[in-house]
Backbone as CSV, one residue per row, in Angstrom:
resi,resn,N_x,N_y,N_z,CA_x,CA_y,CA_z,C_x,C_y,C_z
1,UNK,8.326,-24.158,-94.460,8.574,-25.177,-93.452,10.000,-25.015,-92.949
2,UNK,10.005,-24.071,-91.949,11.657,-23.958,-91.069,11.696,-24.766,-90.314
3,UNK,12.749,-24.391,-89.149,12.985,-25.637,-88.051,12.055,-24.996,-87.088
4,UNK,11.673,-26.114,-86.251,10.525,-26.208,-85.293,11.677,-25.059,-84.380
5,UNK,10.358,-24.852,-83.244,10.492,-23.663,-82.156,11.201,-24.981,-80.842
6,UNK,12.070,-24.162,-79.992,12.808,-24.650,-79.047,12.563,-24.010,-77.412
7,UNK,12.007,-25.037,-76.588,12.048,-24.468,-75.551,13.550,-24.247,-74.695
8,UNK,14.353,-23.585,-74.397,15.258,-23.848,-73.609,15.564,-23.668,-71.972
9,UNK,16.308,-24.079,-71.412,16.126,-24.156,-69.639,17.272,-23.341,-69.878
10,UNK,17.339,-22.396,-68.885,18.248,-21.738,-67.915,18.511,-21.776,-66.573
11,UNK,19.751,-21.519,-65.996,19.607,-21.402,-64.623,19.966,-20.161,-64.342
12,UNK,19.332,-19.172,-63.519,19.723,-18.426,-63.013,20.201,-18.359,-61.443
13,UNK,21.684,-18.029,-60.488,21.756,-17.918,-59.934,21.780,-16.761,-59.121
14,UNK,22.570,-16.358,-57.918,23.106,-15.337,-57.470,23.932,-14.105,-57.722
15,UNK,24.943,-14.680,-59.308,25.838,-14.015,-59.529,24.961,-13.565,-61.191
16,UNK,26.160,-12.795,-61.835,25.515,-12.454,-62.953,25.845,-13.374,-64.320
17,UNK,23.803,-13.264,-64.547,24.002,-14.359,-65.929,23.714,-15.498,-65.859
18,UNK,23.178,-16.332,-66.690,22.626,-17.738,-66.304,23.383,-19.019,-66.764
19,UNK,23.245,-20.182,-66.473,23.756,-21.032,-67.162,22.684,-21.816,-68.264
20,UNK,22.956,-22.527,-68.839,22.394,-23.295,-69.804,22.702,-25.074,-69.297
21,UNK,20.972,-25.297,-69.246,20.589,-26.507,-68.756,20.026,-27.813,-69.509
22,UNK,19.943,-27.011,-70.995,19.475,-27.864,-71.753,18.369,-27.177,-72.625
23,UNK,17.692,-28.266,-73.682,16.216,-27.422,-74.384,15.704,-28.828,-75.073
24,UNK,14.681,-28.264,-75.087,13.547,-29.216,-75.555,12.914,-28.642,-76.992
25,UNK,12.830,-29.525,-78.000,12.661,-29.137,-79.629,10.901,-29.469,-79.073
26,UNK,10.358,-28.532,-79.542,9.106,-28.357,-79.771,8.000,-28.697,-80.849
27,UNK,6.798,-29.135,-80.442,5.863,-29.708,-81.668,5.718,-28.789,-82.826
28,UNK,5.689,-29.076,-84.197,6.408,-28.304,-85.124,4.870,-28.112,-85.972
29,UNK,4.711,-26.260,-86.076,3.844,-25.963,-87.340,4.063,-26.095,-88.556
30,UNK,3.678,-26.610,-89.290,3.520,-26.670,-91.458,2.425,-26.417,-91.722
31,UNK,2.815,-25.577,-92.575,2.078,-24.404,-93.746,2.175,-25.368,-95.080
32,UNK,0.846,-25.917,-95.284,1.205,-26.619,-96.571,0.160,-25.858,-97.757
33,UNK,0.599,-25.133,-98.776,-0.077,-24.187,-99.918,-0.644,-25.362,-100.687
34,UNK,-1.813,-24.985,-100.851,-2.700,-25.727,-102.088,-3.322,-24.885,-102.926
35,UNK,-3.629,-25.727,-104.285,-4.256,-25.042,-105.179,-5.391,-26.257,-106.044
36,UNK,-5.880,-25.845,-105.573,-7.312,-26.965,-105.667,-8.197,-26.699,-107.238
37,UNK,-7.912,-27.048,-107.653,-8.409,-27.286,-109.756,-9.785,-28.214,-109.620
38,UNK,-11.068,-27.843,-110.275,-12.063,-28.431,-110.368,-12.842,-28.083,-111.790
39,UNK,-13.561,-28.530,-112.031,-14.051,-28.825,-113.541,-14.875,-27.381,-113.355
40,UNK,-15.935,-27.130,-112.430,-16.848,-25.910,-112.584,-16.539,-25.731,-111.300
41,UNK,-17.752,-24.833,-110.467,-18.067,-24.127,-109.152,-18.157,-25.230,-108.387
42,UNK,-19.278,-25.910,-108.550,-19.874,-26.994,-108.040,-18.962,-27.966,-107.650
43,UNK,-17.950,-28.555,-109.113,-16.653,-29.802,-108.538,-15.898,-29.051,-107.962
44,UNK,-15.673,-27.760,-107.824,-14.776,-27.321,-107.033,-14.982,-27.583,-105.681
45,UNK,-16.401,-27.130,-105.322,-17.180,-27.283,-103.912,-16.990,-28.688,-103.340
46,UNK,-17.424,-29.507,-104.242,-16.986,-30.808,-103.567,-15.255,-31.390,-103.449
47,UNK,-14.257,-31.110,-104.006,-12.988,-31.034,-103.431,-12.482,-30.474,-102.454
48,UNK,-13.327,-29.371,-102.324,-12.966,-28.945,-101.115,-13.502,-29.241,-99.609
49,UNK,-14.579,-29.776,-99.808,-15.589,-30.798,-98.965,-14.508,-31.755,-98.886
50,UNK,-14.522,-32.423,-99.925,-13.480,-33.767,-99.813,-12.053,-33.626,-99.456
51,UNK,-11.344,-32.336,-99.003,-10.200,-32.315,-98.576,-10.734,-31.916,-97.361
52,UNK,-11.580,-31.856,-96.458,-12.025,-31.228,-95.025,-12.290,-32.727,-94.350
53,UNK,-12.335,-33.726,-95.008,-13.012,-34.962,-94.725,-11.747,-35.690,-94.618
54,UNK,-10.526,-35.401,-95.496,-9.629,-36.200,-95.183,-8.438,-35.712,-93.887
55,UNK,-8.545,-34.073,-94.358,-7.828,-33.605,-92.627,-8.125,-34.258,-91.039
56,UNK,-9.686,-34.455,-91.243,-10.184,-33.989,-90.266,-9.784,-35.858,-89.301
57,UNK,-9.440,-36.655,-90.261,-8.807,-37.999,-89.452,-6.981,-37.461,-89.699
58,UNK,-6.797,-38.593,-88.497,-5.253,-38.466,-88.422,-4.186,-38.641,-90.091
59,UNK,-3.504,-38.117,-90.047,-2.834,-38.273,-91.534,-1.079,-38.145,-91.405
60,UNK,-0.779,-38.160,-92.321,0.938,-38.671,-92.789,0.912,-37.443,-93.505
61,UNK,2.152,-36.745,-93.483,2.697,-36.087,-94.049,3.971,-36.546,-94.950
62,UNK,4.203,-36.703,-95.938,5.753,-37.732,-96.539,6.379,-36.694,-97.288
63,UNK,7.287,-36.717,-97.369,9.063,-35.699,-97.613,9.469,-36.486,-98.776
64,UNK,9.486,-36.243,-100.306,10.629,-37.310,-100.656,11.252,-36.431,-101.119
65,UNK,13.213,-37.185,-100.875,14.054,-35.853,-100.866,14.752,-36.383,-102.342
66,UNK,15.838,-35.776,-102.595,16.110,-35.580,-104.573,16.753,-37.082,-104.508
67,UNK,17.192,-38.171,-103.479,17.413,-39.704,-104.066,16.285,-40.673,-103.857
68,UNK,15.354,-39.438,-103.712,13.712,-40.442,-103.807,13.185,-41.423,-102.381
69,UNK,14.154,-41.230,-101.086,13.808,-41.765,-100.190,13.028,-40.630,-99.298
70,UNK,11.780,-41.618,-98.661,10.571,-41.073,-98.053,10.673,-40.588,-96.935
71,UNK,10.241,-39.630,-96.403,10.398,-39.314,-94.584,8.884,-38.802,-94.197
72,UNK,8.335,-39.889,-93.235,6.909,-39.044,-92.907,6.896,-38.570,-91.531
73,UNK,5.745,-38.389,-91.632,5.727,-37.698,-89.604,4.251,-37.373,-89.965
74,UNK,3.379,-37.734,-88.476,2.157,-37.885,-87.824,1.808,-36.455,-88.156
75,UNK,0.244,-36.006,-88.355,0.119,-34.559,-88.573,-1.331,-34.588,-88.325
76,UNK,-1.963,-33.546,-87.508,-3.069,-32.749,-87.443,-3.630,-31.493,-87.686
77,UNK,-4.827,-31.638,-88.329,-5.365,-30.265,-88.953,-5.314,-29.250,-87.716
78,UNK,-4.646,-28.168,-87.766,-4.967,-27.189,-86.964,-5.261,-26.111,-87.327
79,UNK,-5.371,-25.510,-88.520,-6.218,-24.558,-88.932,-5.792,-23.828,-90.818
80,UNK,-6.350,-22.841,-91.059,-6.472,-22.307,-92.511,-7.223,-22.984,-93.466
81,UNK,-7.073,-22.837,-94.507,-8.126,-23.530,-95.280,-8.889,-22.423,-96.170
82,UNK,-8.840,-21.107,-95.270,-9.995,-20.087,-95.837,-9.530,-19.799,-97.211
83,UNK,-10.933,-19.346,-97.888,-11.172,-19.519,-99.310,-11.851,-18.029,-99.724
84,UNK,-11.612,-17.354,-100.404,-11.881,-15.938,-100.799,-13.110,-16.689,-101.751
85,UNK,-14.197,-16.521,-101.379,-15.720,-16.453,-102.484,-15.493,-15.845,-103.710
86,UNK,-14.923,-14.605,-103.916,-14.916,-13.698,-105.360,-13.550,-14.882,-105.711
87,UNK,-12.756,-15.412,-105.476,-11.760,-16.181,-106.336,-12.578,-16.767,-107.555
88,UNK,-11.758,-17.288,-108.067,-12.354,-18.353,-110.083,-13.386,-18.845,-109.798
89,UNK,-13.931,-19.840,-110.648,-14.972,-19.894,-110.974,-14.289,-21.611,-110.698
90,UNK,-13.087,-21.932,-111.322,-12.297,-23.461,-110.564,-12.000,-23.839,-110.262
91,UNK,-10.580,-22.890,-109.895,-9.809,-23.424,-108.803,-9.564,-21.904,-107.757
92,UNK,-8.830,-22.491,-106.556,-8.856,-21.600,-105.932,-7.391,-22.073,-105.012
93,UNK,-6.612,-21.140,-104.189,-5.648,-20.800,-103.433,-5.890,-20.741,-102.643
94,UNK,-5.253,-21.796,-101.622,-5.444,-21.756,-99.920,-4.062,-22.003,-99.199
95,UNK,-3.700,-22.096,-97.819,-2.916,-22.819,-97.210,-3.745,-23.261,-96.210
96,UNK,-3.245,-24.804,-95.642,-3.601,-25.640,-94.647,-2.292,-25.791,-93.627
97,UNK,-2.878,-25.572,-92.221,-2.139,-25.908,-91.225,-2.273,-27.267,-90.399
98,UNK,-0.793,-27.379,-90.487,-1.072,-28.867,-89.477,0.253,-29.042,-88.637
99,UNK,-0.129,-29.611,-87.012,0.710,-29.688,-86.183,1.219,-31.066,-86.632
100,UNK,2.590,-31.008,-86.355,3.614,-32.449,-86.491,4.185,-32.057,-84.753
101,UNK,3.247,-33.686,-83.895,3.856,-33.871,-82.633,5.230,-33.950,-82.422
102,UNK,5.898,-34.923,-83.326,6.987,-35.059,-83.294,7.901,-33.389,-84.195
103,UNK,8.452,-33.410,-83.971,9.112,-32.104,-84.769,10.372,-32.656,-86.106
104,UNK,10.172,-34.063,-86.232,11.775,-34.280,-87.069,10.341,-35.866,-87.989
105,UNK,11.509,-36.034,-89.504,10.204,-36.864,-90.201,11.082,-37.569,-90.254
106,UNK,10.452,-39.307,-90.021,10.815,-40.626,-90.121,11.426,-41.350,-91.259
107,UNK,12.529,-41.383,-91.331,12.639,-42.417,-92.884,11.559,-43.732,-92.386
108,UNK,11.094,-44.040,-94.102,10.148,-44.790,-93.921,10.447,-45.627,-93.895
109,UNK,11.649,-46.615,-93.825,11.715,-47.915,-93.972,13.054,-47.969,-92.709
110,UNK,12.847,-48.904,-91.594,14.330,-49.221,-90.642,15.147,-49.810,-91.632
111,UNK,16.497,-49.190,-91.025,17.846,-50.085,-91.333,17.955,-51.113,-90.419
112,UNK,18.745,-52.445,-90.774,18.655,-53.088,-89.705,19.816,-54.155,-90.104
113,UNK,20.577,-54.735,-89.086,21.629,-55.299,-88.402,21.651,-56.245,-87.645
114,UNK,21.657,-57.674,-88.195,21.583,-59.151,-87.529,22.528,-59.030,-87.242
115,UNK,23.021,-59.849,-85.671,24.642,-60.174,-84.952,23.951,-61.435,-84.720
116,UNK,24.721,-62.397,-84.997,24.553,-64.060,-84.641,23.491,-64.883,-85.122
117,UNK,23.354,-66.177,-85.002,22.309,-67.121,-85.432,23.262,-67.481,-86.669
118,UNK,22.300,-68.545,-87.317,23.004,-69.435,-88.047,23.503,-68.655,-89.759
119,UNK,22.387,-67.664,-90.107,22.538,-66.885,-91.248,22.585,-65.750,-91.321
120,UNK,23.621,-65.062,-89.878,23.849,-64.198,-90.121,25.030,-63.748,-89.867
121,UNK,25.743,-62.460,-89.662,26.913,-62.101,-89.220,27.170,-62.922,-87.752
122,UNK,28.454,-63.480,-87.741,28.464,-64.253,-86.356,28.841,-63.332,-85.067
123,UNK,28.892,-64.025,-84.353,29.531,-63.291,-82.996,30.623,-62.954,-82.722
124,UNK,31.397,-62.271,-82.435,32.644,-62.005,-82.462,33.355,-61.569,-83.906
125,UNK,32.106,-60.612,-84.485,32.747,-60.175,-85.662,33.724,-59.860,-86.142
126,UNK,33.787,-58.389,-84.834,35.509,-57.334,-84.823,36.139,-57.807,-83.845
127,UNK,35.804,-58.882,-82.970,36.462,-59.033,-81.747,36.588,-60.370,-81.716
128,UNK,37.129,-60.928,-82.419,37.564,-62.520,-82.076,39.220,-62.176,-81.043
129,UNK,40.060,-61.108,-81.275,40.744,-61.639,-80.714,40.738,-61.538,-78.880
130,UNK,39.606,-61.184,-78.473,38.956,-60.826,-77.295,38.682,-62.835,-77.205
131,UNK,39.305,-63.100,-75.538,39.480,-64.310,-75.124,37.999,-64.176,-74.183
132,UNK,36.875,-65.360,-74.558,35.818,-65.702,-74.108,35.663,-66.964,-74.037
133,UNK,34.411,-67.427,-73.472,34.373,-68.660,-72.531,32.878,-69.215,-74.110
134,UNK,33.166,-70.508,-74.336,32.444,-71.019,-75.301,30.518,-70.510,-75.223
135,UNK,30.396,-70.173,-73.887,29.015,-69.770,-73.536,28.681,-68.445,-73.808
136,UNK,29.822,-67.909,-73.895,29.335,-66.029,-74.072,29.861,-65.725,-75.799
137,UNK,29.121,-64.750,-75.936,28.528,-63.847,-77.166,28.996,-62.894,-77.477
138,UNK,30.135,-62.018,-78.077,30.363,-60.878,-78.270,30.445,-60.358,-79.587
139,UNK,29.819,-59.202,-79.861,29.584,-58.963,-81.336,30.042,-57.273,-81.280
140,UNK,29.482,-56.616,-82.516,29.811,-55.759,-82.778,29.262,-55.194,-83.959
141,UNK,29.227,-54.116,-84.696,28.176,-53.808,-85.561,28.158,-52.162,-85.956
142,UNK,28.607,-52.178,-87.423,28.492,-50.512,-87.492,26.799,-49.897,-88.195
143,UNK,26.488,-48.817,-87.451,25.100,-48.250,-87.732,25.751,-47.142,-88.370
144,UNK,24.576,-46.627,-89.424,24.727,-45.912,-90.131,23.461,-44.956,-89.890
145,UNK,23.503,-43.526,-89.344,22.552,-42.825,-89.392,22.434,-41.759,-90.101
146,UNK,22.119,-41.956,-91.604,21.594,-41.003,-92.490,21.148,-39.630,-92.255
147,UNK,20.535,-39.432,-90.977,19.538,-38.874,-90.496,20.642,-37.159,-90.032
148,UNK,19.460,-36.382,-89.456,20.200,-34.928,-89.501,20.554,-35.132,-87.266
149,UNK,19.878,-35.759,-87.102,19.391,-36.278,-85.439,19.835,-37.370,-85.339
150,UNK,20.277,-37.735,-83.925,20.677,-39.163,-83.189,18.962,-39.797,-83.368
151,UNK,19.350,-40.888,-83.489,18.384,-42.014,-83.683,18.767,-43.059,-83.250
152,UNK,17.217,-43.778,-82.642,17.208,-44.614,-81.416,17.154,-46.229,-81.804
153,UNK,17.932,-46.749,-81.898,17.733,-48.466,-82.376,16.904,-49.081,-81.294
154,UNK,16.657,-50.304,-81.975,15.469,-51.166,-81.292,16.276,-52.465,-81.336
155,UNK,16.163,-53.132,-80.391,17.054,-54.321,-79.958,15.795,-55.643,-80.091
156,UNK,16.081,-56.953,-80.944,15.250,-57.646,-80.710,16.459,-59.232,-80.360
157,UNK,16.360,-59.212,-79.166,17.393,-60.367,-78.531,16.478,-62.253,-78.601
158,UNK,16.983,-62.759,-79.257,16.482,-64.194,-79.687,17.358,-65.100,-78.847
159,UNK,16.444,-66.105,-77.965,17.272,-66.694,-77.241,17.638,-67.941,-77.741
160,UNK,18.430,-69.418,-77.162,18.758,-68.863,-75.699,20.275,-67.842,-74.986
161,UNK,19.652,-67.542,-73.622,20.836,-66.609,-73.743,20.055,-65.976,-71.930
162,UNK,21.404,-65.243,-71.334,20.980,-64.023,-70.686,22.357,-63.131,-70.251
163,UNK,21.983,-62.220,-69.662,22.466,-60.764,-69.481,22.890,-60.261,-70.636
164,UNK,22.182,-59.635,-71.110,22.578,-59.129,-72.415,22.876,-57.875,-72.376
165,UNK,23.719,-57.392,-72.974,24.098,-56.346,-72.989,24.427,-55.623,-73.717
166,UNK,23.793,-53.810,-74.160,24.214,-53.353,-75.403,25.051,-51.973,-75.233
167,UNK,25.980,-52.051,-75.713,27.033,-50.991,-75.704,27.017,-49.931,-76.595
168,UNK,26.386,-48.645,-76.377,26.770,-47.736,-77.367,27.731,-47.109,-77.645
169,UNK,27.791,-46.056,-79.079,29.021,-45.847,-79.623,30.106,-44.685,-78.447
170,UNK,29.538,-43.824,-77.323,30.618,-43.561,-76.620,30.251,-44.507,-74.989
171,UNK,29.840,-45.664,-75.498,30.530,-46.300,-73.549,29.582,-46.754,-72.922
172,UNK,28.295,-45.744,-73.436,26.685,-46.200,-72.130,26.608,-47.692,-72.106
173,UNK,26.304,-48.320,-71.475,26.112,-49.518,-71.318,24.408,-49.634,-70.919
174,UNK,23.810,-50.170,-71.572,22.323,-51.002,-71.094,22.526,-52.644,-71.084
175,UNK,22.220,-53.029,-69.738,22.359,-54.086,-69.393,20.676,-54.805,-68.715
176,UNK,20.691,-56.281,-69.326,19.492,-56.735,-69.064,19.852,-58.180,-68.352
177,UNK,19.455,-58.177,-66.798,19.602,-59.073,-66.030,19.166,-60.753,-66.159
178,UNK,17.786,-60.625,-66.534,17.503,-61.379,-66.784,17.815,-62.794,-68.109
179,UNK,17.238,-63.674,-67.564,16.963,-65.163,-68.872,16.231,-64.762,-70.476
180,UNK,16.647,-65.739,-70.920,15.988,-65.886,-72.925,15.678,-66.728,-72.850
181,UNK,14.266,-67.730,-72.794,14.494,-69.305,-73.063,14.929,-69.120,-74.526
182,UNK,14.850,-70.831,-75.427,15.269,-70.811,-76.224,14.332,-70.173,-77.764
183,UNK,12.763,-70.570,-76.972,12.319,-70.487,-77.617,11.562,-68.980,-77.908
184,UNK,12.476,-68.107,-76.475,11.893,-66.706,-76.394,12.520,-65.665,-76.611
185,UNK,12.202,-64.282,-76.315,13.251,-63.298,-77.074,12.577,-61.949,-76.022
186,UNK,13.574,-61.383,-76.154,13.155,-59.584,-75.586,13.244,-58.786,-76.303
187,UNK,12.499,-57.553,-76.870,12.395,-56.358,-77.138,12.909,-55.070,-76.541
188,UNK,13.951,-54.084,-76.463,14.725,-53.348,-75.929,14.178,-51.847,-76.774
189,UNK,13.468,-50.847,-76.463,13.360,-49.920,-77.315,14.095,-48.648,-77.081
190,UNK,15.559,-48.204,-77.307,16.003,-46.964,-76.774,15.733,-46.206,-76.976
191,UNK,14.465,-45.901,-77.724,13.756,-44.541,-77.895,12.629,-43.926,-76.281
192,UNK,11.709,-45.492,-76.893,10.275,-45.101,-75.031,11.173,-45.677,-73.996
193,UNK,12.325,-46.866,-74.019,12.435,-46.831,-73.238,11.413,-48.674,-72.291
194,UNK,11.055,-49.041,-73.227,9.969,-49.802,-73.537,10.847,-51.423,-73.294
195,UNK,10.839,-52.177,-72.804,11.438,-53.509,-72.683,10.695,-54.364,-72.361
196,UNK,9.984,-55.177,-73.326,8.970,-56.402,-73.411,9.197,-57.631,-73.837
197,UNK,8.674,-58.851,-73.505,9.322,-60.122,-73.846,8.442,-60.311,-75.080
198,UNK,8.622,-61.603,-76.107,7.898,-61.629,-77.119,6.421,-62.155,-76.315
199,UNK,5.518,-62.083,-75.623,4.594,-62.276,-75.274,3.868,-60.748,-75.315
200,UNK,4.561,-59.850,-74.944,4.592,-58.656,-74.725,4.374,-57.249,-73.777
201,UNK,4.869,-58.635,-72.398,4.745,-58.446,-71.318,5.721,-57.239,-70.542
202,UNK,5.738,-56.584,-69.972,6.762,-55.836,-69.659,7.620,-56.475,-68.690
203,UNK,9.224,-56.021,-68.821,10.300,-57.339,-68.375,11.206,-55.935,-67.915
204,UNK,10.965,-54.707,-67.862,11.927,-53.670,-67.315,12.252,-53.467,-66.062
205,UNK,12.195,-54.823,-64.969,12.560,-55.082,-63.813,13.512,-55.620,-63.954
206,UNK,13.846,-55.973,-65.045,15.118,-57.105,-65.506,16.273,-55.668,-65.483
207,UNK,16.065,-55.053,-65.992,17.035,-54.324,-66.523,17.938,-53.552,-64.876
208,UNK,19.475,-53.304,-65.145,20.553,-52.777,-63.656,19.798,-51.917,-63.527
209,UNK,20.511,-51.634,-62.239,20.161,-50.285,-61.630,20.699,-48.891,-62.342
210,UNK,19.675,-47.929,-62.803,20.032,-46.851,-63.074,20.131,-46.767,-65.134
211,UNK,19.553,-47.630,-65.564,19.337,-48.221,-67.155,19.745,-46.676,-67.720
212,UNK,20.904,-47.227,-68.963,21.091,-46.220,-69.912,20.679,-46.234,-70.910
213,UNK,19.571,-45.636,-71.476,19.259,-45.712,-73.149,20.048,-44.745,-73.586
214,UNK,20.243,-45.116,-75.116,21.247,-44.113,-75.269,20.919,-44.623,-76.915
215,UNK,21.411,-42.959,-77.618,21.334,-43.453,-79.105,22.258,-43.259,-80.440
216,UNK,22.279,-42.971,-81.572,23.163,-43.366,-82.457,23.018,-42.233,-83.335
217,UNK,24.533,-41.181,-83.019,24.897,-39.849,-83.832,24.606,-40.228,-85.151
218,UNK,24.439,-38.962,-86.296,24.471,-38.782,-87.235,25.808,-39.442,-88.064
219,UNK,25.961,-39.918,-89.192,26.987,-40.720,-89.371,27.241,-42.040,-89.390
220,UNK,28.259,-42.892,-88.912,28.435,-44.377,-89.153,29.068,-44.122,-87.511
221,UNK,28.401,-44.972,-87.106,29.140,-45.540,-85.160,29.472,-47.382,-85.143
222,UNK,30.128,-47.437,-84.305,30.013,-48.639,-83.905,29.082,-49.027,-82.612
223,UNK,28.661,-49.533,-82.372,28.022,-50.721,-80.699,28.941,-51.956,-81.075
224,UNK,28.409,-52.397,-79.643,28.779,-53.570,-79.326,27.729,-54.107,-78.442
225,UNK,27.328,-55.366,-78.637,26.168,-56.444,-77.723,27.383,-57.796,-77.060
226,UNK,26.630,-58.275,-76.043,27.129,-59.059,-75.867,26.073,-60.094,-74.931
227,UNK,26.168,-61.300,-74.787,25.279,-61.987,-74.376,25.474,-63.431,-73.968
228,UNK,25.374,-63.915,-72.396,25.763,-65.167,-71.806,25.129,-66.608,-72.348
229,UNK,25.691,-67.476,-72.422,25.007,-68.755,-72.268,23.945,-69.277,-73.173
230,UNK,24.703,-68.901,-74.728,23.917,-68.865,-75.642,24.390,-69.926,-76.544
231,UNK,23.531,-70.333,-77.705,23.684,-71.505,-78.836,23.852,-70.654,-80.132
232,UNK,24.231,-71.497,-80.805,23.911,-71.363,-82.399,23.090,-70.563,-82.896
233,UNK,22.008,-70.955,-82.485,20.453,-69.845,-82.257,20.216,-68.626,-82.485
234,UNK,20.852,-68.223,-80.779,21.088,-67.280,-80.211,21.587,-66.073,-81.517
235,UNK,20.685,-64.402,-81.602,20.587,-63.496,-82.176,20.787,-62.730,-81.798
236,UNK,20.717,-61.522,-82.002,20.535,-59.963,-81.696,20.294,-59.564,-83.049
237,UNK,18.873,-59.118,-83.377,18.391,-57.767,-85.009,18.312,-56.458,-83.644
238,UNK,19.635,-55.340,-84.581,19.054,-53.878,-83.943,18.516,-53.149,-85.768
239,UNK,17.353,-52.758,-85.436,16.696,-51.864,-86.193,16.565,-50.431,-85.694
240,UNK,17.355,-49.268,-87.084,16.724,-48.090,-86.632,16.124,-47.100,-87.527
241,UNK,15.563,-46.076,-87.141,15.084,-45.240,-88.460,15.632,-43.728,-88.461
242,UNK,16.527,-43.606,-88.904,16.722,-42.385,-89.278,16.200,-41.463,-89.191
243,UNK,16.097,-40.139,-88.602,15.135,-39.257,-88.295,15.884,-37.238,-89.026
244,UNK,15.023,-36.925,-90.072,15.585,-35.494,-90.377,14.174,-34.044,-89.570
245,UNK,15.293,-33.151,-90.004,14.452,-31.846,-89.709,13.881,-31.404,-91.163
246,UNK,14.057,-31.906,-92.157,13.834,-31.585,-93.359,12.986,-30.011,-93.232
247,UNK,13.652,-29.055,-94.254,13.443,-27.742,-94.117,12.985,-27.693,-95.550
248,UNK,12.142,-26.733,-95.700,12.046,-26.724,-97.303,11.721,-24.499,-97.648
């Protein structure tokens, strides 16, 4: 299991030699070796029946690395399996192939980061000495990404409150135009890109012109949120998940 295959863009012009435009990490093959142990011929036959039955629905692949935390990623049977007839009489030696859409595996559990409300980190954590108006919100918040890849936090904004706004660690700004009642909240996903109210309506008309998603280097970063015309209440949870290339 190496690193996935990379498409990359070039430009070629007039003069000599191209430039470099970027690349795209590609859906990733695994070779996973089995060795399938059965009591006679027969239980052998049926394990191997019974591992064709479990490929053949969608499945998890899980990573656990030497401090015992999990990383999975989505996987489909795409081929091997074949079985030499003259092999034992119990067990037998195969490899199974399976595509991983995504090319990088998920820590299994989000990290996650309350700014405001009554039990949690307040507003104006690192920035009290920043002069604001009793109605506005400014927070701040260090993420920690374990991960070998930038990884995308998920914003869940609890009202009341509006224009909210989330600042990543070099500058992008995503800004959301719209209202929070008190009793409502928005969903911000900087991964799809995805911005829904808790009903689960789509609200990405709200958002400025020209929306930056943007996400969170390898390492410890800071953001910053900030948010108008809010109470006691008034929240921000960013959740994210760590994402590796795990090589083995």
């Amino acid at each position: 299991m190496g690193l996935p295959q990379l498409s990359v863009q070039w430009l070629e012009g007039a003069g000599d030699g191209a430039a470099y435009r970027g690349r795209r990490v590609l859906p990733r093959d695994i070779d996973v070796p089995l060795d399938i142990v059965g009591r006679d011929r027969s239980h052998l036959a049926e394990l191997v029946t019974r591992l064709a039955r479990v490929l053949a629905d969608d499945c998890t692949l899980t990573y656990i690395d030497s401090e015992g935390v999990r990383w999975s990623t989505p996987v489909r049977w795409t081929g091997g399996g074949d079985i030499d007839p003259a092999s034992g009489e119990r067990d037998v030696q195969t490899v199974v192939t399976v595509r991983a859409p995504s090319p990088y595996f998920l820590a299994e559990s989000p990290q996650t980061v309350t700014i405001g409300g009554a039990t949690a980190a307040p507003f104006l954590s690192s920035m009290s000495a920043m002069p604001v108006s009793s109605s506005q919100a400014i927070g701040s918040a260090e993420l920690t990404n374990e991960g070998d890849v930038p990884a995308y936090p998920v914003f869940q904004v609890f009202g009341p409150g509006d224009n909210f706004k989330a600042i990543g660690p070099s500058g992008e700004t995503l800004w959301y135009t719209g209202s929070i009642t008190s009793n409502g909240s928005i969903t911000v996903d900087m991964g799809t890109g995805v911005v829904k109210d808790g009903s689960g309506a789509n609200v990405y008309r709200y958002l400025s012109t020209a929306p930056r998603f943007w996400s969170v280097p390898p390492g410890t970063s800071t953001i910053a949120v900030s948010l108008l015309n809010t109470s006691a209440a008034s929240r921000v949870v960013v959740s994210w998940r760590p994402r590796k290339w795990v090589v083995v």
